[in-house]
CHARMM-style PDB file with segment names, atoms N, HN, CA, C and O in Angstrom:
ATOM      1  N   UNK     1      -2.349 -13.028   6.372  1.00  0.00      PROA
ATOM      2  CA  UNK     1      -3.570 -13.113   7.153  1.00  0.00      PROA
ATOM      3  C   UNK     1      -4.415 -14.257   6.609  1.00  0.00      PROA
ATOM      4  O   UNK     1      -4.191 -14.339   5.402  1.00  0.00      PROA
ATOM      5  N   UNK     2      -5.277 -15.157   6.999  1.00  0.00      PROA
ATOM      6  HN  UNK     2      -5.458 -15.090   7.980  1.00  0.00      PROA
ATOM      7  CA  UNK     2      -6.064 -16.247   6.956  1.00  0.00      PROA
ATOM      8  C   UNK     2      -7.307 -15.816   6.371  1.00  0.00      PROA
ATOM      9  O   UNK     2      -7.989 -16.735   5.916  1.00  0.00      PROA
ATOM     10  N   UNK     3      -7.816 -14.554   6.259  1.00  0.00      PROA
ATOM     11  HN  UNK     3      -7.262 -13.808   6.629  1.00  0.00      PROA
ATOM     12  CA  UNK     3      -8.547 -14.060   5.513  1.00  0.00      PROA
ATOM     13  C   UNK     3      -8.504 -13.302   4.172  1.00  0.00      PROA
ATOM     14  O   UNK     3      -9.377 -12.573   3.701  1.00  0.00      PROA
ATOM     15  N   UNK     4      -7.278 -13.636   3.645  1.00  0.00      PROA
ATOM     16  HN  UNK     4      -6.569 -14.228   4.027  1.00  0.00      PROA
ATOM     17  CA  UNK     4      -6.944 -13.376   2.602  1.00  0.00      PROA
ATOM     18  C   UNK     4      -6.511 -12.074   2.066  1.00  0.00      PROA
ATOM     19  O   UNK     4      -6.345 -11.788   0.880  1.00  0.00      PROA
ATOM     20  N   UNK     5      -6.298 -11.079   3.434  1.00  0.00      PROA
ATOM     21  HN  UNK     5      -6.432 -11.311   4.397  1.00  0.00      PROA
ATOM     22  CA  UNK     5      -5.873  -9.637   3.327  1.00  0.00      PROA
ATOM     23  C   UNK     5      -4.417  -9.336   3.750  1.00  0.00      PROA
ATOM     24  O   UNK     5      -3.674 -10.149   4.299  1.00  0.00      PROA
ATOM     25  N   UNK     6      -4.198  -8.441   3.520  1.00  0.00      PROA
ATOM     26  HN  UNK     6      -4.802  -7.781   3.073  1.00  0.00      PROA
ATOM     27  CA  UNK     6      -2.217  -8.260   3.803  1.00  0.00      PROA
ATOM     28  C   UNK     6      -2.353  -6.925   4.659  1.00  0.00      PROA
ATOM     29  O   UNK     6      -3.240  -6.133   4.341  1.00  0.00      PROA
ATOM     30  N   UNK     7      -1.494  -6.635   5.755  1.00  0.00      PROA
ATOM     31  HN  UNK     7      -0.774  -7.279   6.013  1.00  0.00      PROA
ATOM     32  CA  UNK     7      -2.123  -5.768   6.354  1.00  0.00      PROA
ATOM     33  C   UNK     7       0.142  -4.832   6.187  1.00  0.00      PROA
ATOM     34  O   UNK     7       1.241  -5.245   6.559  1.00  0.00      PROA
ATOM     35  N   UNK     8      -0.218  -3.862   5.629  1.00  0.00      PROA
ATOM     36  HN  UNK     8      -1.110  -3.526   5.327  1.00  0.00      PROA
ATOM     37  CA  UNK     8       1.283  -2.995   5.209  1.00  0.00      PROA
ATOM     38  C   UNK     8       1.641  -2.011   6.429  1.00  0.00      PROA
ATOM     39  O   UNK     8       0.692  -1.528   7.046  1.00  0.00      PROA
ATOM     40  N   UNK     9       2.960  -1.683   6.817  1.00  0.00      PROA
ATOM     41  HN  UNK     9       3.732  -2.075   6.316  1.00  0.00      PROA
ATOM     42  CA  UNK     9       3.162  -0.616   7.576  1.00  0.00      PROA
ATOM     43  C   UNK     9       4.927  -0.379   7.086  1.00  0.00      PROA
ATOM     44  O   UNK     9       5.933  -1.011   6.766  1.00  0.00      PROA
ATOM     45  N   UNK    10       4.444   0.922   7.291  1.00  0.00      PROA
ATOM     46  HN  UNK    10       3.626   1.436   7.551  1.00  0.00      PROA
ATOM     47  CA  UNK    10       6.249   1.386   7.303  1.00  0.00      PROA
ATOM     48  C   UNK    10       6.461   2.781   7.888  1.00  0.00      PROA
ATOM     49  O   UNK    10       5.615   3.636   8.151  1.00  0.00      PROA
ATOM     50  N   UNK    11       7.349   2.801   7.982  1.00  0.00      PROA
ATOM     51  HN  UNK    11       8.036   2.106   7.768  1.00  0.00      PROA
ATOM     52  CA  UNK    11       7.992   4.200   8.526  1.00  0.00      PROA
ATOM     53  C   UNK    11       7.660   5.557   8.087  1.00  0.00      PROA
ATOM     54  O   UNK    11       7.422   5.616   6.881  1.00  0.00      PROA
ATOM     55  N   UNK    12       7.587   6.542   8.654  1.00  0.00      PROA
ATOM     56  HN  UNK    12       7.780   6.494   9.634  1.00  0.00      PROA
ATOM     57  CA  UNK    12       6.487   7.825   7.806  1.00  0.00      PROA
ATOM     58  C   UNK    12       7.228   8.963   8.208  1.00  0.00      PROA
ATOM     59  O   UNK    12       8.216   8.847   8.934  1.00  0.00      PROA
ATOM     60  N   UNK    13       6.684  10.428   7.646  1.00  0.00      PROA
ATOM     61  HN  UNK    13       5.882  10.523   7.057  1.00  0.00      PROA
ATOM     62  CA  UNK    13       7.296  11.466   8.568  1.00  0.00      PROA
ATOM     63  C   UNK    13       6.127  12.058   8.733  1.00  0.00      PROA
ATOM     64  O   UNK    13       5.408  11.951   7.740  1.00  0.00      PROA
ATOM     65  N   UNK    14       5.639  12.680   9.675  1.00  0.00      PROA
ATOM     66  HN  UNK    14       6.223  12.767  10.482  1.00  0.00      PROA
ATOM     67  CA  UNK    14       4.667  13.216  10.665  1.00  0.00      PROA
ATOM     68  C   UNK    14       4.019  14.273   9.198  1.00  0.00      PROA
ATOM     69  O   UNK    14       4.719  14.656   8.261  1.00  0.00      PROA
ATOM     70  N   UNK    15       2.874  14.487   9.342  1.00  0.00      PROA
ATOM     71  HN  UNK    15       2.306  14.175  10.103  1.00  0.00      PROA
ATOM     72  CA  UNK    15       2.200  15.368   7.950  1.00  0.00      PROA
ATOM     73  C   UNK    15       2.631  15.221   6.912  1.00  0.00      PROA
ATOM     74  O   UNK    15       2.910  16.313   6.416  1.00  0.00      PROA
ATOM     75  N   UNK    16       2.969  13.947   5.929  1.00  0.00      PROA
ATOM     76  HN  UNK    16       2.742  13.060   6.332  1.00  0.00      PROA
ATOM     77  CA  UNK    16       3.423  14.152   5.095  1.00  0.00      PROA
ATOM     78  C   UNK    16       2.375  12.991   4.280  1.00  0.00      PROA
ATOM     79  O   UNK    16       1.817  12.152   4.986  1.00  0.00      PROA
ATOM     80  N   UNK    17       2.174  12.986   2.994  1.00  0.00      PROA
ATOM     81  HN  UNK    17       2.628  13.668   2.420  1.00  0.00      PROA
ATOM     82  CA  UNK    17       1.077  12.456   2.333  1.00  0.00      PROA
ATOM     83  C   UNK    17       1.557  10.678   2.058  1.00  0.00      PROA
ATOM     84  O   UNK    17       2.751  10.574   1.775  1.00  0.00      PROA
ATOM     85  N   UNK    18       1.068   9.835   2.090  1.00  0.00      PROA
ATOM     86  HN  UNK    18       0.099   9.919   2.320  1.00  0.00      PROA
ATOM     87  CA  UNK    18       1.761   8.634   1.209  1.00  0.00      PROA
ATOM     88  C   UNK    18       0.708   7.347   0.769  1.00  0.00      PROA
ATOM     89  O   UNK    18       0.014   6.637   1.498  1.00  0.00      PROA
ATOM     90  N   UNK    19       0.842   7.341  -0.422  1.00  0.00      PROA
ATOM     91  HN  UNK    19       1.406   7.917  -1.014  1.00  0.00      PROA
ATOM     92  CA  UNK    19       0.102   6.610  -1.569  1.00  0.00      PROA
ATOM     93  C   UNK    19       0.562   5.144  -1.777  1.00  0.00      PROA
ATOM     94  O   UNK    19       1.480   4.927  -2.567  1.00  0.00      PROA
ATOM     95  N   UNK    20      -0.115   3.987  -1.013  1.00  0.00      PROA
ATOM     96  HN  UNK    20      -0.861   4.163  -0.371  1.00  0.00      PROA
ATOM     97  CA  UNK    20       0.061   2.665  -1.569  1.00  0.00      PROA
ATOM     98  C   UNK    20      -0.096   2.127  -2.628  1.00  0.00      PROA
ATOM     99  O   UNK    20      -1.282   2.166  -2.957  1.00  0.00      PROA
ATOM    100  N   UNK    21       0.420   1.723  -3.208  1.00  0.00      PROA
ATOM    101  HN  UNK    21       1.383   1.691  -2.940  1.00  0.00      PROA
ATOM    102  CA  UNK    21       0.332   1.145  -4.586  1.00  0.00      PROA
ATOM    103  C   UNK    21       0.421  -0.265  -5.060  1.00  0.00      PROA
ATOM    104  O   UNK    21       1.563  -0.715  -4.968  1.00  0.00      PROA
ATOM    105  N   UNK    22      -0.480  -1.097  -5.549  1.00  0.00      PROA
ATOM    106  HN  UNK    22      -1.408  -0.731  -5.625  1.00  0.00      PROA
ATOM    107  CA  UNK    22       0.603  -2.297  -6.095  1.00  0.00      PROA
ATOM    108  C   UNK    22       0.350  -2.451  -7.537  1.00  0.00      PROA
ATOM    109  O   UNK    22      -0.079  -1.563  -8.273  1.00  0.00      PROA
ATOM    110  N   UNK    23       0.738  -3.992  -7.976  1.00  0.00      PROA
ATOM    111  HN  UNK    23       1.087  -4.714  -7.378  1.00  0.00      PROA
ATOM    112  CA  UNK    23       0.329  -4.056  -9.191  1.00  0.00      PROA
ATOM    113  C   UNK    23       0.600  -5.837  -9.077  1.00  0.00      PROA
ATOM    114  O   UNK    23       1.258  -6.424  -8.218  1.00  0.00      PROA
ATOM    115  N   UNK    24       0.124  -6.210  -9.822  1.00  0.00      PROA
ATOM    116  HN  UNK    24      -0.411  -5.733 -10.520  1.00  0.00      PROA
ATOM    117  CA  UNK    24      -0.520  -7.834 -10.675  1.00  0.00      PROA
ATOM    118  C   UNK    24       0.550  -8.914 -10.496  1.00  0.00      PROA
ATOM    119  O   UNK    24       0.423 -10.014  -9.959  1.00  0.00      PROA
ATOM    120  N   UNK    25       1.787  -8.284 -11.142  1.00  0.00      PROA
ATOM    121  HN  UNK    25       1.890  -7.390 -11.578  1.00  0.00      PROA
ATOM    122  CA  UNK    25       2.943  -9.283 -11.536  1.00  0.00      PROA
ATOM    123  C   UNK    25       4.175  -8.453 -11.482  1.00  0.00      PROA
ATOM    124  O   UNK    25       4.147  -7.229 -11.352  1.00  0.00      PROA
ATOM    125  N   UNK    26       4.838  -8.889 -11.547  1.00  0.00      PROA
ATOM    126  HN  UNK    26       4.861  -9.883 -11.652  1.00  0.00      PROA
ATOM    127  CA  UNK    26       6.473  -8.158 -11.668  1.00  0.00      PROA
ATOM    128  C   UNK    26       6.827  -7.301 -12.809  1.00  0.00      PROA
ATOM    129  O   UNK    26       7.631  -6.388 -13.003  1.00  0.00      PROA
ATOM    130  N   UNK    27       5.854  -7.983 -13.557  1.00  0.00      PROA
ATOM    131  HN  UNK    27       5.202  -8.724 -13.400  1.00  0.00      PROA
ATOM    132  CA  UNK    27       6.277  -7.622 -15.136  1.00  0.00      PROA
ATOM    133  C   UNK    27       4.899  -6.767 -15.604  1.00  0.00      PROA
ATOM    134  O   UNK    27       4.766  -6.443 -16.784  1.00  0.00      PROA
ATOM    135  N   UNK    28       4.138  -6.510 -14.841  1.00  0.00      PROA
ATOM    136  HN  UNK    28       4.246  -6.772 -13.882  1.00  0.00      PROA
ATOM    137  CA  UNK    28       3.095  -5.249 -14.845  1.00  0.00      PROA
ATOM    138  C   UNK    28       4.319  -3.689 -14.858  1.00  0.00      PROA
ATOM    139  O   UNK    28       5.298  -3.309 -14.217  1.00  0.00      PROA
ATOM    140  N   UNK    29       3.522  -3.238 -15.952  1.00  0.00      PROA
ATOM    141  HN  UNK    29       2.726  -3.547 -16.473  1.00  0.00      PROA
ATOM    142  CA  UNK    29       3.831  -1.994 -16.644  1.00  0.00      PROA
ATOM    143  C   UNK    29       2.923  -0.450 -15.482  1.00  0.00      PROA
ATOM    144  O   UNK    29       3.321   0.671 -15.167  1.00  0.00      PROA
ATOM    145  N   UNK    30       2.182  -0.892 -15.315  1.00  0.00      PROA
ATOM    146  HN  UNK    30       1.858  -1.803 -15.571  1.00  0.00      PROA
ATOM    147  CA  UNK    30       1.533  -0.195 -14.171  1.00  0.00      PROA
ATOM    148  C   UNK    30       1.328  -0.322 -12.920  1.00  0.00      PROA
ATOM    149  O   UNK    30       1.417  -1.476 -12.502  1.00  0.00      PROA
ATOM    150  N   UNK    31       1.021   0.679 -11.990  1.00  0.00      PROA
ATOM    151  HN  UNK    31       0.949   1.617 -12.329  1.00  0.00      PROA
ATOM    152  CA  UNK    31       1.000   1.073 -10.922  1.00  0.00      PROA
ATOM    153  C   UNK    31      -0.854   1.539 -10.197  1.00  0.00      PROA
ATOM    154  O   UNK    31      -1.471   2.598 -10.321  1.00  0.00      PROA
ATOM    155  N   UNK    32      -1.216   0.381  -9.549  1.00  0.00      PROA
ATOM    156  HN  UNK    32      -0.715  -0.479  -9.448  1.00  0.00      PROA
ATOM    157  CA  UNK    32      -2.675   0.712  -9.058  1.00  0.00      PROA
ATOM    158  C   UNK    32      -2.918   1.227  -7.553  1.00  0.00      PROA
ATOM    159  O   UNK    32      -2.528   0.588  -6.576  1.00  0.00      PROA
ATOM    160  N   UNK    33      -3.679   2.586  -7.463  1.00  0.00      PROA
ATOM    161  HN  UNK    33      -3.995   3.106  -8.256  1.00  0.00      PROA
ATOM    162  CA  UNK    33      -3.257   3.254  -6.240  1.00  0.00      PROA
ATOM    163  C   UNK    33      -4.655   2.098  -5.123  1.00  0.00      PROA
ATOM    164  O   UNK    33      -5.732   1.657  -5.524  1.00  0.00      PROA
ATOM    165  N   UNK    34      -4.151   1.980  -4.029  1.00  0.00      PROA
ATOM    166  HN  UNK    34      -3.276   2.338  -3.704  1.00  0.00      PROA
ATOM    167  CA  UNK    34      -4.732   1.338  -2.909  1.00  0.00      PROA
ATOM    168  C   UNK    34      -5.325   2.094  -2.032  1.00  0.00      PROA
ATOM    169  O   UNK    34      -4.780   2.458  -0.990  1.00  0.00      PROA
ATOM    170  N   UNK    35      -6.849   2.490  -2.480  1.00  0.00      PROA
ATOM    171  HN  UNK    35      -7.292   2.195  -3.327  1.00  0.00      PROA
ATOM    172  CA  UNK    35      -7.114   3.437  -1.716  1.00  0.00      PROA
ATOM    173  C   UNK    35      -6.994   5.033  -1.751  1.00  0.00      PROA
ATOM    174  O   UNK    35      -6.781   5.455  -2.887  1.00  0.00      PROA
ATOM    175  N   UNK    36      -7.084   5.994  -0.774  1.00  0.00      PROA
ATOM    176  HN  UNK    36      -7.257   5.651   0.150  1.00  0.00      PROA
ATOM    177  CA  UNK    36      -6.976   6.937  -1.192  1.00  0.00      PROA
ATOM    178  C   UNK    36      -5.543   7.318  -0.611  1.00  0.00      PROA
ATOM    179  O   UNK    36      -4.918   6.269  -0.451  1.00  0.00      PROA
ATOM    180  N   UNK    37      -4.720   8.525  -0.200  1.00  0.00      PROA
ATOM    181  HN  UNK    37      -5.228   9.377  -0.329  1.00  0.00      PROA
ATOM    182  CA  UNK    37      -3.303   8.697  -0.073  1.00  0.00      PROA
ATOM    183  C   UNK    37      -3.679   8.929   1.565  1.00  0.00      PROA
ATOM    184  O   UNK    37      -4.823   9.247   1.891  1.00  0.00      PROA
ATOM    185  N   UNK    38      -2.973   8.802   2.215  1.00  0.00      PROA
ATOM    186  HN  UNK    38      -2.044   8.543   1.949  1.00  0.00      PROA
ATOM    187  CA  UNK    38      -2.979   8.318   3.995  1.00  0.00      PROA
ATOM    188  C   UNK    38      -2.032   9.768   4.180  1.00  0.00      PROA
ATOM    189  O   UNK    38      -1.102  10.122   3.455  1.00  0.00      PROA
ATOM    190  N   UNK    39      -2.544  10.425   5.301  1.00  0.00      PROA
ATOM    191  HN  UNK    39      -3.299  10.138   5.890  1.00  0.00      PROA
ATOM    192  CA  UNK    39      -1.482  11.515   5.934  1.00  0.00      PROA
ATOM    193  C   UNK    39      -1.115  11.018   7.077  1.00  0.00      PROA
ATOM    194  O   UNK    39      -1.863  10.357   7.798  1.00  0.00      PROA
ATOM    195  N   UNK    40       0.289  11.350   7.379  1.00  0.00      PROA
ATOM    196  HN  UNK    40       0.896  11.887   6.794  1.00  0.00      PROA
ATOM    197  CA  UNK    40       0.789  10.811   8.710  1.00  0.00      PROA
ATOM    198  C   UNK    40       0.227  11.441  10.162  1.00  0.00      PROA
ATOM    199  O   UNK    40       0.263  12.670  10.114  1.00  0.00      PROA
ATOM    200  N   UNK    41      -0.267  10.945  11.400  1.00  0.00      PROA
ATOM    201  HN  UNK    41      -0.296   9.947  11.439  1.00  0.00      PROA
ATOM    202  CA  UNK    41      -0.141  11.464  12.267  1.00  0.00      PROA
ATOM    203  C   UNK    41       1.118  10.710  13.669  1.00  0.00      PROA
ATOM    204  O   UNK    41       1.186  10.754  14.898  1.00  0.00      PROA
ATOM    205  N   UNK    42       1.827  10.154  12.671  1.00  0.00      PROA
ATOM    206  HN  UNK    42       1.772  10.119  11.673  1.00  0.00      PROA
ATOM    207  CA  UNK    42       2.761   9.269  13.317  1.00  0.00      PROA
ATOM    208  C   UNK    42       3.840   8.817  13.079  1.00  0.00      PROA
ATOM    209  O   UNK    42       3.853   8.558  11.876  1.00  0.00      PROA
ATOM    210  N   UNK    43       5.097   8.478  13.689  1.00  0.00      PROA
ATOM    211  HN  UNK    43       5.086   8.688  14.667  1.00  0.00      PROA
ATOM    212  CA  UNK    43       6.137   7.772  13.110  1.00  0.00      PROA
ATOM    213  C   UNK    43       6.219   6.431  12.304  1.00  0.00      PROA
ATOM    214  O   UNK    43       7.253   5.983  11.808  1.00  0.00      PROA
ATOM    215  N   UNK    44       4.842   5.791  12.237  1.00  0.00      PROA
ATOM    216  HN  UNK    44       4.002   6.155  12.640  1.00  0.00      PROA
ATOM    217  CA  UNK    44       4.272   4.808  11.366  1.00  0.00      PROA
ATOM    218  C   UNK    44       2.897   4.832  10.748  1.00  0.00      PROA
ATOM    219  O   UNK    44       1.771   5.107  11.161  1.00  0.00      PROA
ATOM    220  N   UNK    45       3.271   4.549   9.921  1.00  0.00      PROA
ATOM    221  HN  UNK    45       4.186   4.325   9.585  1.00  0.00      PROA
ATOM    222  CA  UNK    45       1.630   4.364   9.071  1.00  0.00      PROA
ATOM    223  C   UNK    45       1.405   2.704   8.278  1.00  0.00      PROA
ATOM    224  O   UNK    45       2.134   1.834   7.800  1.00  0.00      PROA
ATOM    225  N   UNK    46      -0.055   2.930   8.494  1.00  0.00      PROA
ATOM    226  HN  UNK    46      -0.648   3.636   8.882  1.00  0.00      PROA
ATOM    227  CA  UNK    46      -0.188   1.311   7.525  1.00  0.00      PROA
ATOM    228  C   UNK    46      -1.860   1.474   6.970  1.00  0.00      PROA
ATOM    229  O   UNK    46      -2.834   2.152   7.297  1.00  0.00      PROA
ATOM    230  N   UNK    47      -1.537   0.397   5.913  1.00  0.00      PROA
ATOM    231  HN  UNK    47      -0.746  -0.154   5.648  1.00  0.00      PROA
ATOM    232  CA  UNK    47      -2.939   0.467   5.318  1.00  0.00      PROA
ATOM    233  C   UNK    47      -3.204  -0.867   5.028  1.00  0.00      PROA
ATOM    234  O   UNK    47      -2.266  -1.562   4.636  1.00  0.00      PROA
ATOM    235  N   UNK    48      -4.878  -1.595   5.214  1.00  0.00      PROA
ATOM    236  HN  UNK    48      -5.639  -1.030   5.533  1.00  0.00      PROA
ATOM    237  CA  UNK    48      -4.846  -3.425   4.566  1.00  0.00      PROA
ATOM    238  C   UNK    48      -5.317  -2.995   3.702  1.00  0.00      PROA
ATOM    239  O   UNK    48      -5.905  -1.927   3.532  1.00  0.00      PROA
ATOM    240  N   UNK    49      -4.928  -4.400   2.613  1.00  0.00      PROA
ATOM    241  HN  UNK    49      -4.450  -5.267   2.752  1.00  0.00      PROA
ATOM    242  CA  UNK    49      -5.361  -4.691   1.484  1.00  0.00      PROA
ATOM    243  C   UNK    49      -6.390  -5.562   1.811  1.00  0.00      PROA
ATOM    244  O   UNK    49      -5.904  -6.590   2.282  1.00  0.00      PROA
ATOM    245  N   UNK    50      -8.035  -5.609   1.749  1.00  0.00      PROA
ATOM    246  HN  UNK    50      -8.430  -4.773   1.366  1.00  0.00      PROA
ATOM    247  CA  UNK    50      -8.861  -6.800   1.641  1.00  0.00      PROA
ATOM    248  C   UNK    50      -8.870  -7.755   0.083  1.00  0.00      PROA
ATOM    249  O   UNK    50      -9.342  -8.885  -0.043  1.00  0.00      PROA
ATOM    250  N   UNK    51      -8.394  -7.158  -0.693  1.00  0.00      PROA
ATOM    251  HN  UNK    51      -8.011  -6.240  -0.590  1.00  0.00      PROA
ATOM    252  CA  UNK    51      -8.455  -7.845  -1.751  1.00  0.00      PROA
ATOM    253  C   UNK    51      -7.112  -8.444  -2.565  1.00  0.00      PROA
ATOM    254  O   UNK    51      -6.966  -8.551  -3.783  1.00  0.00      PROA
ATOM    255  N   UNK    52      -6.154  -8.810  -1.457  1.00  0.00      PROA
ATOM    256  HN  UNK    52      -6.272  -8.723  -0.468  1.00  0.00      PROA
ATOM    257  CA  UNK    52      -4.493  -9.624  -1.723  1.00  0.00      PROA
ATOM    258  C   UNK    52      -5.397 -10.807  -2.287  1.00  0.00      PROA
ATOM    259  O   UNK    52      -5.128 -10.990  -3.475  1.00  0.00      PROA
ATOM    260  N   UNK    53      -6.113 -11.433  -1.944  1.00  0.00      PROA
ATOM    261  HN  UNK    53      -6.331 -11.285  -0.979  1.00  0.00      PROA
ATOM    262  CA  UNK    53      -6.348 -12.635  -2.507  1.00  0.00      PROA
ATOM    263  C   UNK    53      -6.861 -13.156  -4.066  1.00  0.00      PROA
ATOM    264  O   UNK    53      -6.831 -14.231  -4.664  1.00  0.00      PROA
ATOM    265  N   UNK    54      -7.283 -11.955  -4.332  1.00  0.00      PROA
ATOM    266  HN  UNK    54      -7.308 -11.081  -3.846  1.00  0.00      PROA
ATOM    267  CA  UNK    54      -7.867 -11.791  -5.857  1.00  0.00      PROA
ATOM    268  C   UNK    54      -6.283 -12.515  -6.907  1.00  0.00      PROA
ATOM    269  O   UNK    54      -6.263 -13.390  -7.773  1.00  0.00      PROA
ATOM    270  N   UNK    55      -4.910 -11.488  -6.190  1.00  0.00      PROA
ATOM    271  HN  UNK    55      -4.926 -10.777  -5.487  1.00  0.00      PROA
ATOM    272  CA  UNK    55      -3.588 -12.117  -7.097  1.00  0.00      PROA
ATOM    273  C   UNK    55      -2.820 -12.141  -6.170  1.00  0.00      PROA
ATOM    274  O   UNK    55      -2.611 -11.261  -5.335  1.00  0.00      PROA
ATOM    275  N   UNK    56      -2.143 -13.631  -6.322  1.00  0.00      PROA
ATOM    276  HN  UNK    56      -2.313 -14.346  -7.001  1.00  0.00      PROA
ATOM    277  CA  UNK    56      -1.671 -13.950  -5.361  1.00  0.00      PROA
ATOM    278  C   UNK    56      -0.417 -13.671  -4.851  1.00  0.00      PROA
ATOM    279  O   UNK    56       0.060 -14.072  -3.789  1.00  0.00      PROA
ATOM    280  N   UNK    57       0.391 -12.505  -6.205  1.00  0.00      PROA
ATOM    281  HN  UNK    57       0.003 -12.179  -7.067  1.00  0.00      PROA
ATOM    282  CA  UNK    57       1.816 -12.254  -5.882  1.00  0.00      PROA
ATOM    283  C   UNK    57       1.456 -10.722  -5.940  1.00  0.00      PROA
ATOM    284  O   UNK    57       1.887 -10.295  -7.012  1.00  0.00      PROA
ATOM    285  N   UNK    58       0.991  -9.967  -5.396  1.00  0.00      PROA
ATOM    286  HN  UNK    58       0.641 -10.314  -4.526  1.00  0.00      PROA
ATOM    287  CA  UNK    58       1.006  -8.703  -5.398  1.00  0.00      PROA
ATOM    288  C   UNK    58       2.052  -7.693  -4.701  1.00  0.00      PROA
ATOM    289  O   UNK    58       2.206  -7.497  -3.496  1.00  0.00      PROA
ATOM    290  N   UNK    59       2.676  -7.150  -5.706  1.00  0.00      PROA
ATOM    291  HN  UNK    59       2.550  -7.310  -6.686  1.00  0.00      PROA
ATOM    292  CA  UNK    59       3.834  -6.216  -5.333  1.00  0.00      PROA
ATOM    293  C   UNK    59       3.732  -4.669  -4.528  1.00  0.00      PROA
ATOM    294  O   UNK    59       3.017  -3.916  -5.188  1.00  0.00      PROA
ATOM    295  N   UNK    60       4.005  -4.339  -3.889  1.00  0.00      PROA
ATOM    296  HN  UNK    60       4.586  -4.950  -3.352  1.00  0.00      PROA
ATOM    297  CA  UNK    60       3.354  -2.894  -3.117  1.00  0.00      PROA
ATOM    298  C   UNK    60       4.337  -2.090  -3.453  1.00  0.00      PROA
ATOM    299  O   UNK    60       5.483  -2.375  -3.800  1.00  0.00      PROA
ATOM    300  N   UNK    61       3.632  -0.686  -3.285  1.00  0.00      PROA
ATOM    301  HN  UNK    61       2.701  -0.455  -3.003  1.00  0.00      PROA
ATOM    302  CA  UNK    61       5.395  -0.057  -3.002  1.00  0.00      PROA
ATOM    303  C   UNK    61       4.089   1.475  -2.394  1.00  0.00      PROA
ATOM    304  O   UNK    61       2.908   1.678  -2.675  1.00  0.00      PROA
ATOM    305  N   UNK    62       5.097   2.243  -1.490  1.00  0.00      PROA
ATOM    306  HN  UNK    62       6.056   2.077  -1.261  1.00  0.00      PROA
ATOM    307  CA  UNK    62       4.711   3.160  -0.835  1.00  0.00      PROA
ATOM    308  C   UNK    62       5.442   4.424  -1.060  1.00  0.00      PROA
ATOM    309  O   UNK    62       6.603   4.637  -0.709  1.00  0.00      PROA
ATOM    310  N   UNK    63       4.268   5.652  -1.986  1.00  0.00      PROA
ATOM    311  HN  UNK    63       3.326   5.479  -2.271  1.00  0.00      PROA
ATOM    312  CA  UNK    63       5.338   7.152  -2.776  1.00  0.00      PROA
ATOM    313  C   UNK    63       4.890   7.864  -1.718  1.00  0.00      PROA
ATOM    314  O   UNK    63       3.729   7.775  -1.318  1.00  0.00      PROA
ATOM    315  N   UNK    64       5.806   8.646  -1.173  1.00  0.00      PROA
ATOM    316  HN  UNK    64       6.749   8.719  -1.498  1.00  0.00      PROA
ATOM    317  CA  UNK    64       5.258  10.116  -0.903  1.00  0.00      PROA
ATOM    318  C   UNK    64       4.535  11.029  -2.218  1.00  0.00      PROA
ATOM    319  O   UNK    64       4.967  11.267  -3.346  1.00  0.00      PROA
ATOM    320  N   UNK    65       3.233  11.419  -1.528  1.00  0.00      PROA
ATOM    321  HN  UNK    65       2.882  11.225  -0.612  1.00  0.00      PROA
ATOM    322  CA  UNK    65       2.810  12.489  -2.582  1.00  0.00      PROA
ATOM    323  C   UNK    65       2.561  13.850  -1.859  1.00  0.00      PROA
ATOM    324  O   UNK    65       2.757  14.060  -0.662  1.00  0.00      PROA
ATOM    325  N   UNK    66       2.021  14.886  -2.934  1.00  0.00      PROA
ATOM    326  HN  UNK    66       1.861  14.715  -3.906  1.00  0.00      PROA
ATOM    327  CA  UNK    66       1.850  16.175  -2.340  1.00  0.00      PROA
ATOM    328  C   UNK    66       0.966  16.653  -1.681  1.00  0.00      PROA
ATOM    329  OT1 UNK    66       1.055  17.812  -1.277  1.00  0.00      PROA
TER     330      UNK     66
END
């Protein structure tokens, strides 16, 4: 995006919880949650990042939680 945000979506299962995450570098030891955890009301879900631009290689990854 031209405004410096990344906008994520992926595949979901209907009521089920899921927590975006990224972190800094590749070689980051930790995991920073994005937000709060998203419940599905759909066969897709997505969440933006406004702040991708802060680092410029930011890694995501998307857990189911409880």
């Amino acid at each position: 995006n031209t405004n410096g945000s990344v906008n994520l979506f992926w595949d979901c299962v209907i009521g089920r919880n899921y927590q975006v995450q990224y972190r800094a570098a590749i070689d980051a030891t930790s995991w920073v949650n994005l937000g709060v955890p998203i419940k599905a009301a759909g066969l897709t879900a997505s969440r933006q990042d406004d702040d991708a631009s802060q680092t410029p290689q930011r890694i995501y990854r998307v857990v189911l939680v409880p």
